[in-house]
Structure formats: C-alpha cells, structure tokens
C-alpha positions in Angstrom: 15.2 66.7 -44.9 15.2 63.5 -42.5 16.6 65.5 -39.8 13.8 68.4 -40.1 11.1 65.5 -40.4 12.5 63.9 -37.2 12.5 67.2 -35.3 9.3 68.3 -36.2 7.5 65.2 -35.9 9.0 64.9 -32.3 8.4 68.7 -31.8 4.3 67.8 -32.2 4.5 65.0 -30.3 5.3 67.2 -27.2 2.9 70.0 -28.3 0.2 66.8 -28.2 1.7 65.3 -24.5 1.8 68.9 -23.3 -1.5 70.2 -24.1 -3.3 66.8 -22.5 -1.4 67.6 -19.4 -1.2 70.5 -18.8 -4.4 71.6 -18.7 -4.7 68.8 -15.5 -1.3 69.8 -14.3 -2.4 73.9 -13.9 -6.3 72.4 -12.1 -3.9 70.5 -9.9 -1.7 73.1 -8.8 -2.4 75.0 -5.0 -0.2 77.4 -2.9 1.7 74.4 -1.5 3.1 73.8 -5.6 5.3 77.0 -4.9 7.2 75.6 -1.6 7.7 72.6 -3.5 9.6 74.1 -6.6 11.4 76.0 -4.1 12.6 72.9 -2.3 13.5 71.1 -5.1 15.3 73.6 -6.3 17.1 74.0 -3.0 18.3 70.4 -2.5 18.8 70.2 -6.5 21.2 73.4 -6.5 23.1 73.4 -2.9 24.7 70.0 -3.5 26.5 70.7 -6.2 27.4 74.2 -5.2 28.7 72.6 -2.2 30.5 69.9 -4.4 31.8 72.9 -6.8 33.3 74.8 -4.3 34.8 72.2 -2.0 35.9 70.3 -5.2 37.6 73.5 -7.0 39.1 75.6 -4.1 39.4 73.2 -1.3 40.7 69.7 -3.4 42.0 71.9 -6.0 40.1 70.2 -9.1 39.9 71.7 -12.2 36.8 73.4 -13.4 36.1 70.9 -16.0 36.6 68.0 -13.9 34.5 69.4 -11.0 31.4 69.4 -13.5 31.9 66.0 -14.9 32.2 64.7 -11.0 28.8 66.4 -10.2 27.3 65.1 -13.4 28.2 61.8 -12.7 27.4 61.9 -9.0 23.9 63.8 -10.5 23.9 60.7 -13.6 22.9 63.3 -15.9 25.0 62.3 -19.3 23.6 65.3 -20.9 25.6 67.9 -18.9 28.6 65.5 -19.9 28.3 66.4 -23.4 28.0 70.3 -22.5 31.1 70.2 -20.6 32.8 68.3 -23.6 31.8 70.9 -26.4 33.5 72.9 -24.0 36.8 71.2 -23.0 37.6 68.7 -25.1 40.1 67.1 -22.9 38.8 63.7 -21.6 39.6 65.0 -18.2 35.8 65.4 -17.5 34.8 61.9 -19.4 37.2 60.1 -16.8 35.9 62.3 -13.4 32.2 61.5 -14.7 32.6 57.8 -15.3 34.9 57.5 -11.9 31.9 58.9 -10.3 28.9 57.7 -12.6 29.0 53.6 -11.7 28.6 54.7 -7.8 26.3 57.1 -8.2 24.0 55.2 -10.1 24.0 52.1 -8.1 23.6 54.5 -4.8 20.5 55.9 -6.5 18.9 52.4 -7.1 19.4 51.0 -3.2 18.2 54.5 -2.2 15.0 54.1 -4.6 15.1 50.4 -3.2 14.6 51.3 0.5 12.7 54.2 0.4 9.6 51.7 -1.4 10.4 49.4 1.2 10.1 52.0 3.9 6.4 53.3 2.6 5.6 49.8 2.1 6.6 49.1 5.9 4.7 52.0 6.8 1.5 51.6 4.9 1.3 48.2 5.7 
C-alpha cells in the first residue's frame, strides 16, 4: 500500500508540473523547435553508435561491456541498471565505473568553460 501511495502521489505530482508547463512550453514552440529535436537527437544518437560499433567489431568488446562504457561515458546510471537486468555479470558495472569518474569530471570543465566563454563574450 506504501508503494502504490508513493507512486501515485509522485504520478500527480508530474500531472501538476506537466500541465503548468506545458501549456507555456506548446505557446513557445516555432518551426525552429523541429531542427532542434533533430539535432539533439543527432549528436545524442551518433556518438554512441559510433562508440558501439568501433567498441564491438573494431576493439572486440562484448556487447554488454560496450553499453556500460557508453553509459558511463553518457553518466546515465539508469541505462546501467537496464544492462544489469540483462547480464548480470559485473562485466558492465566495471566498463561503466572505468569510464563514469572521467566522464563526469570531463562534463563539469566542459560546463566550466563553455560559462566562461559566454561570459567572455557577453561581457
């Protein structure tokens, strides 16, 4: 009974955020919105094909391993625990936290001096 409380209270609480934004978030959209999702989508999804296929046929990394690498490079825990229901080796656990440490820290100096940059050039 906890558990159903929990979800459904949290359920509402998105229903709530989602109908006070998005009624802002569809006024705000314009023809540009649609090359936007497309480029994210592009520089989210040809990365890690790249990584996938160089990883698996070119290195000769196994399947599992090749996700956890890209989910730590990607610092997305989630996808870790998708791979593991999956294979429950801890081959993927050990590619993803080889990869995770870097990744993170490359994301926070790239953060870092992109501000600095804006800040450089609005100043």
């Amino acid at each position: 009974a906890t558990d159903v409380l929990k979800e459904l209270g949290l359920a509402l609480f998105f229903v709530q955020v989602g109908f006070d934004t998005g009624q802002s978030f569809v006024e705000s959209l314009d023809f540009n919105a649609i090359y936007y999702a497309l480029y994210a989508i592009l520089f989210a999804v040809v990365p890690m094909l790249i990584s996938f296929l160089a990883g698996h046929f070119y290195i000769k990394i196994p399947i599992s391993e090749c996700f956890g690498v890209i989910c730590g490079g990607m610092t997305f825990t989630p996808g870790l625990d998708i791979i593991r229901q999956v294979d429950k080796s801890e081959r993927p656990v050990v590619a993803y936290s080889s990869v995770y440490p870097v990744s993170l820290i490359l994301v926070i100096l790239l953060v870092q001096g992109m501000f600095l940059s804006l800040n450089a050039l609005g100043a």
